[in-house]
KEKE-460982 format. One record per atom (N, C-alpha, C): z, x, y; residue number from 1; atom name; residue in three letters. Coordinates in Angstrom, 2 decimals. Atoms other than C-alpha are relative to their C-alpha. Example, Ala and Ser with C-alpha at 12.3 -4.5 7.8 and 13.67 -1.06 7.14 Angstrom:
PT:pz:px:py:nr:atom:rest
PT:0.00:0.89:-1.19:1:N:ala
PT:7.80:12.30:-4.50:1:CA:ala
PT:0.00:0.90:1.20:1:C:ala
PT:-0.06:-0.82:-1.19:2:N:ser
PT:7.14:13.67:-1.06:2:CA:ser
PT:0.73:-0.77:1.09:2:C:ser
***
This chain:
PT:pz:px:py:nr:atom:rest
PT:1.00:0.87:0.57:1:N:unk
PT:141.09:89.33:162.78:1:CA:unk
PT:-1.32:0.18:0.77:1:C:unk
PT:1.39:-0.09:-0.41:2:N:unk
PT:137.53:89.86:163.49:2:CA:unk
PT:-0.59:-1.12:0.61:2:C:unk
PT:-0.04:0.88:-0.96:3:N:unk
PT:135.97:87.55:166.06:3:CA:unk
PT:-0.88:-0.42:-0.43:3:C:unk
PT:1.60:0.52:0.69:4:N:unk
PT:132.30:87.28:163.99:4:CA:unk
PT:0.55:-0.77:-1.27:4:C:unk
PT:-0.42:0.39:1.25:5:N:unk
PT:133.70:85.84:160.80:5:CA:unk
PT:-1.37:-0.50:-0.96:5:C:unk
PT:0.86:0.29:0.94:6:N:unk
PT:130.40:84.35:159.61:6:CA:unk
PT:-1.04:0.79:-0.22:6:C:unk
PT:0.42:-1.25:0.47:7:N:unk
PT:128.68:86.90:157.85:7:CA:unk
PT:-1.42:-0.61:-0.53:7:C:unk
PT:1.38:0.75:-0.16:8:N:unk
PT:124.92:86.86:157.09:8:CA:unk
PT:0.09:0.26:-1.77:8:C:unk
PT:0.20:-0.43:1.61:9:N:unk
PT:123.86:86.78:153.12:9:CA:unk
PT:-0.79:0.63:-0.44:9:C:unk
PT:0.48:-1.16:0.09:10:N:unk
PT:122.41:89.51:151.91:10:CA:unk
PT:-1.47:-1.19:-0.82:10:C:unk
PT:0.80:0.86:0.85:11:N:unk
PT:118.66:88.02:151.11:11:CA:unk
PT:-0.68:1.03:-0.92:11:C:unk
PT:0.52:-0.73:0.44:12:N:unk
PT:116.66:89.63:148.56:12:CA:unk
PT:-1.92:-0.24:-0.03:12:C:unk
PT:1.44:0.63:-0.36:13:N:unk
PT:113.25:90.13:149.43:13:CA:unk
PT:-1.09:0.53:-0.80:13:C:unk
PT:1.35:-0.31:1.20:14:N:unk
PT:111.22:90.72:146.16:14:CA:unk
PT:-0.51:-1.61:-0.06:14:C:unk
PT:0.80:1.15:0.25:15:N:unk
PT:108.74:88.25:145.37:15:CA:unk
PT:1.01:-0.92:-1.15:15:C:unk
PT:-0.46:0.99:0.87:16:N:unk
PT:109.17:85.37:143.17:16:CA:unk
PT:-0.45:0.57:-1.11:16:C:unk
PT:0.71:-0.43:1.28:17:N:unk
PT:108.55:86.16:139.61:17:CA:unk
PT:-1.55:-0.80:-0.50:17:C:unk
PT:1.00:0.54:0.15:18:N:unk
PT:106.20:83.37:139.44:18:CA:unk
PT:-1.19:0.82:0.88:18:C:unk
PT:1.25:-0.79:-0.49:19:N:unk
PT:103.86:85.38:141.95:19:CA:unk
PT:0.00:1.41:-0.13:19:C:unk
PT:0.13:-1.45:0.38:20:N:unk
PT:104.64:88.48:140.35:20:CA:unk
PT:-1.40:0.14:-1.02:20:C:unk
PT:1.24:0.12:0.95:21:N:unk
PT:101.71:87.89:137.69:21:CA:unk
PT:-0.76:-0.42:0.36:21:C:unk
PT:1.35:0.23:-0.31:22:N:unk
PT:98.60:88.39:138.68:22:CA:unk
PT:-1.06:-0.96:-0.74:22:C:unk
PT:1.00:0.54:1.07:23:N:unk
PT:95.61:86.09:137.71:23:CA:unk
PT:-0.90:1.22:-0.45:23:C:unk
PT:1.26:-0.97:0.25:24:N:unk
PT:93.27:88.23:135.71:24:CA:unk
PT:-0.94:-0.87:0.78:24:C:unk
PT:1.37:0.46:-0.82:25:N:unk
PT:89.93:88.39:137.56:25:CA:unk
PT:-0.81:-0.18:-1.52:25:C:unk
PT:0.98:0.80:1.34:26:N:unk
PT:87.17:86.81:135.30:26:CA:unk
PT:-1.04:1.34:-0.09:26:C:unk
PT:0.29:-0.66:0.28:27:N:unk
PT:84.77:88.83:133.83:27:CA:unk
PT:-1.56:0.18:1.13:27:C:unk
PT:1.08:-0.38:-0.81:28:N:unk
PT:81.81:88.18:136.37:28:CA:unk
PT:0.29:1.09:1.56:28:C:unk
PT:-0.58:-0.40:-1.24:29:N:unk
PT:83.94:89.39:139.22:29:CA:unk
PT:0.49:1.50:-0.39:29:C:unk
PT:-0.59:-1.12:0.31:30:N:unk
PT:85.19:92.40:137.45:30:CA:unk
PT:-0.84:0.94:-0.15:30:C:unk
PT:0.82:-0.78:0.32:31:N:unk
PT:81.38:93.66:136.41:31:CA:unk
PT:-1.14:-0.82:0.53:31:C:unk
PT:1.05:0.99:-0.83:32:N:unk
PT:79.26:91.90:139.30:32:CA:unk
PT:-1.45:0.63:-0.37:32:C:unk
PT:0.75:-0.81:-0.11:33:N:unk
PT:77.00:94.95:139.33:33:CA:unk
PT:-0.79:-0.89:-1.66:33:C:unk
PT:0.04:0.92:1.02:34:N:unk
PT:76.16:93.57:135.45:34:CA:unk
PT:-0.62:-0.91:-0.15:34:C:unk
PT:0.64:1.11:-0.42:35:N:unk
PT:75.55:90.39:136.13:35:CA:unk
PT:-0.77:-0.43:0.84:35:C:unk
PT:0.96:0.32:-1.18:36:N:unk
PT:73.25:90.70:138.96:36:CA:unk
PT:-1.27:0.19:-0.78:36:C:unk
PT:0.73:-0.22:0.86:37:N:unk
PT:71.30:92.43:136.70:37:CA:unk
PT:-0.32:-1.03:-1.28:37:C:unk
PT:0.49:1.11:0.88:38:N:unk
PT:71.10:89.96:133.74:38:CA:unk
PT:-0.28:-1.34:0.69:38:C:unk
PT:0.81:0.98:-1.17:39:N:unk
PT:70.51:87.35:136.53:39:CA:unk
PT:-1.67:0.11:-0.26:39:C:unk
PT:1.43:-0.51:0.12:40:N:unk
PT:67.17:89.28:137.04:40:CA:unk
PT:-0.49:-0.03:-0.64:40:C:unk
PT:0.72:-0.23:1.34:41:N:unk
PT:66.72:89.73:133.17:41:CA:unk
PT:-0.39:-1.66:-0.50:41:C:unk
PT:-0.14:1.13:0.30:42:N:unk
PT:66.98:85.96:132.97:42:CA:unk
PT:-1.35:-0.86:0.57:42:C:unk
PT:0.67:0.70:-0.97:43:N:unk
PT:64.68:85.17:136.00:43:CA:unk
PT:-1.31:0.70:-0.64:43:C:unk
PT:1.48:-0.64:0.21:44:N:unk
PT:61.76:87.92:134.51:44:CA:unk
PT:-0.17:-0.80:-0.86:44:C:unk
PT:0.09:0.28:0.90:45:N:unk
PT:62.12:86.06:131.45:45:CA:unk
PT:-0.62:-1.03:-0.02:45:C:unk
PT:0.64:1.26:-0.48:46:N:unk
PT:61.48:82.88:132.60:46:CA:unk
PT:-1.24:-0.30:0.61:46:C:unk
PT:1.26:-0.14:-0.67:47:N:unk
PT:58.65:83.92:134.56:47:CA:unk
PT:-0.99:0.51:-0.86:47:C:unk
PT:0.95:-0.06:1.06:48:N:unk
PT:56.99:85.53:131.97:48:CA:unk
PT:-0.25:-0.92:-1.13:48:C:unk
PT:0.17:0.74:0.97:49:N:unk
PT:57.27:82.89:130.02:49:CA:unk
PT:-0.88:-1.33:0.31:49:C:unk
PT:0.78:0.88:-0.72:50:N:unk
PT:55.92:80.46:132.28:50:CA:unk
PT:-1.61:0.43:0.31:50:C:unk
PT:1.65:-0.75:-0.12:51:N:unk
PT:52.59:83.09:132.55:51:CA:unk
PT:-0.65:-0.25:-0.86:51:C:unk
PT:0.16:-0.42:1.14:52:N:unk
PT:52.29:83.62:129.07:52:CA:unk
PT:-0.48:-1.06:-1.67:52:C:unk
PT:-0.60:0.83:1.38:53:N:unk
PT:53.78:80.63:126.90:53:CA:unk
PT:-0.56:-1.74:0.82:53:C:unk
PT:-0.61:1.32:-0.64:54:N:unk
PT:53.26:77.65:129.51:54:CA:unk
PT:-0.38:-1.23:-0.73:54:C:unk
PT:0.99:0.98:0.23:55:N:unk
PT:50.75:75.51:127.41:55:CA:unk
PT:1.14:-0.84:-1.00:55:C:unk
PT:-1.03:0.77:0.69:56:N:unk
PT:53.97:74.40:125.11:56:CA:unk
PT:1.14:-0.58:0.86:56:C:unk
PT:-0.93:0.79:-1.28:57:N:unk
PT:56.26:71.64:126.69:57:CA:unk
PT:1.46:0.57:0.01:57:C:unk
PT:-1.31:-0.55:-0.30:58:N:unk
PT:59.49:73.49:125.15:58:CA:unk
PT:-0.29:1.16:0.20:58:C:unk
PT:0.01:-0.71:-1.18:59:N:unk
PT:58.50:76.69:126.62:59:CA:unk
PT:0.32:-0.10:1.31:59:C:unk
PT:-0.43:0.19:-1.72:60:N:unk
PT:58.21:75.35:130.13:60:CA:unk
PT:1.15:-0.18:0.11:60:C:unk
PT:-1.74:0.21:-0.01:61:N:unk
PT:61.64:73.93:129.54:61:CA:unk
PT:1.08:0.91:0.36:61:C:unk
PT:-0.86:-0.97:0.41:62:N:unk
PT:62.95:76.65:128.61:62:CA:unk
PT:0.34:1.76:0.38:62:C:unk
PT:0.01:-1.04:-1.56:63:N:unk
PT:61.69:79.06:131.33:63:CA:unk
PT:0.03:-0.55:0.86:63:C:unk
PT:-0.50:0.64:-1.25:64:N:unk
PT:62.39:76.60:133.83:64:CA:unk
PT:1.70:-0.11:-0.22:64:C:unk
PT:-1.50:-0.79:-0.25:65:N:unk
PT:66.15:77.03:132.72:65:CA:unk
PT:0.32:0.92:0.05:65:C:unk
PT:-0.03:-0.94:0.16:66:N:unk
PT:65.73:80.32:131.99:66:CA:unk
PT:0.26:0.67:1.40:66:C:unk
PT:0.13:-0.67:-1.65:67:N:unk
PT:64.79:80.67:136.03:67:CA:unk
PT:1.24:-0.28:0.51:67:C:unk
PT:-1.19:0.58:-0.72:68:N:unk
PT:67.62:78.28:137.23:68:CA:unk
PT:0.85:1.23:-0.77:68:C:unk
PT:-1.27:-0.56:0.47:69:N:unk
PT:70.42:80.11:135.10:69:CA:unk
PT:-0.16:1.07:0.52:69:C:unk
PT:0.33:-1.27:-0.35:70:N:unk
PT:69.26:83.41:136.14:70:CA:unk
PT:0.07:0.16:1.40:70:C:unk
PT:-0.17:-0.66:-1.82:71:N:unk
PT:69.35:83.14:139.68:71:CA:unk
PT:1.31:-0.81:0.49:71:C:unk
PT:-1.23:0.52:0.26:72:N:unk
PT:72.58:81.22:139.62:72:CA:unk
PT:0.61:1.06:-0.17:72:C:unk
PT:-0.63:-1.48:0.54:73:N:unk
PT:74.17:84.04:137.64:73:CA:unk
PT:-0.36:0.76:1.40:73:C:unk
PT:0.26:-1.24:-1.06:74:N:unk
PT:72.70:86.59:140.29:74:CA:unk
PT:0.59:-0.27:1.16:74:C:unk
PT:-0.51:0.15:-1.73:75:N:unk
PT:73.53:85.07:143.66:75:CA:unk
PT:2.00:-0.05:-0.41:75:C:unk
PT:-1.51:0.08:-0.10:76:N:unk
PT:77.28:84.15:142.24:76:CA:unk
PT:0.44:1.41:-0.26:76:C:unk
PT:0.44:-1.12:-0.06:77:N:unk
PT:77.01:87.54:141.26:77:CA:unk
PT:0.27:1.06:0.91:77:C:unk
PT:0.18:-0.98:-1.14:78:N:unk
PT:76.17:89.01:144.45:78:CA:unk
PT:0.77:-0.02:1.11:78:C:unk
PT:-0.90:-0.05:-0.99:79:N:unk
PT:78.73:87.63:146.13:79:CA:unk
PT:1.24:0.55:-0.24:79:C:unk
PT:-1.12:-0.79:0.39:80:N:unk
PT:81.39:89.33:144.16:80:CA:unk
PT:-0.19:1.94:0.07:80:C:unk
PT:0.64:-1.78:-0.61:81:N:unk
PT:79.50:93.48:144.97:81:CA:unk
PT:1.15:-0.13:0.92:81:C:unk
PT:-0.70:-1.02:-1.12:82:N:unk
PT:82.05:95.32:146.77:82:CA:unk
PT:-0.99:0.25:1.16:82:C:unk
PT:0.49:-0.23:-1.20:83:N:unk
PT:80.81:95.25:150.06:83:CA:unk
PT:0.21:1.73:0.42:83:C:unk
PT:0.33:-1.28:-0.31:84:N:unk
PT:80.21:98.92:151.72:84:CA:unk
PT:0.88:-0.28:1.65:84:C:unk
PT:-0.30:0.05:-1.34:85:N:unk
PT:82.35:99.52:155.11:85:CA:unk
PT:-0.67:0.56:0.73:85:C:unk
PT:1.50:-1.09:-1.24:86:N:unk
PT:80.23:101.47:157.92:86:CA:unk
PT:1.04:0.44:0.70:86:C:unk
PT:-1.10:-0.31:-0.79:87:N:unk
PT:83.28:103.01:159.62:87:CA:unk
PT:-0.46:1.58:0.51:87:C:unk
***
């Protein structure tokens, strides 16, 4: 008779299925580059519109959201760029 008797249980060490499925990444995070850019297209827009158009009250409006949304978009944006290593 063997002197160890209690034997270990074989564990299995794959993930859970529940963390087998990835979240998709959203679409700003997937094409940052993209969206940094229409950031910008958002923010010229606004600015030229504010040069150009300002003497109407829904103009201003509407390049003063034009600015906010646009640089919103860009900075959230810019924090999703693949960073560059320096190695």
């Amino acid at each position: 008779m063997p002197r160890n008797k209690h034997k270990r249980k074989a564990v299995s060490h794959a993930k859970p299925k529940s963390l087998k499925r990835l979240k998709s990444k959203g679409v700003m995070a997937s094409h940052p580059k993209v969206f940094v850019l229409l950031g910008l297209l958002f923010v010229a827009l606004g600015v030229s519109l504010l040069v150009f158009k300002s003497q109407y009250n829904a103009m201003f409006g509407f390049a003063m959201l034009s600015i906010i949304v646009g640089s919103v978009t860009a900075i959230f944006a810019s924090f999703s760029v693949p960073k560059k290593k320096t190695d």
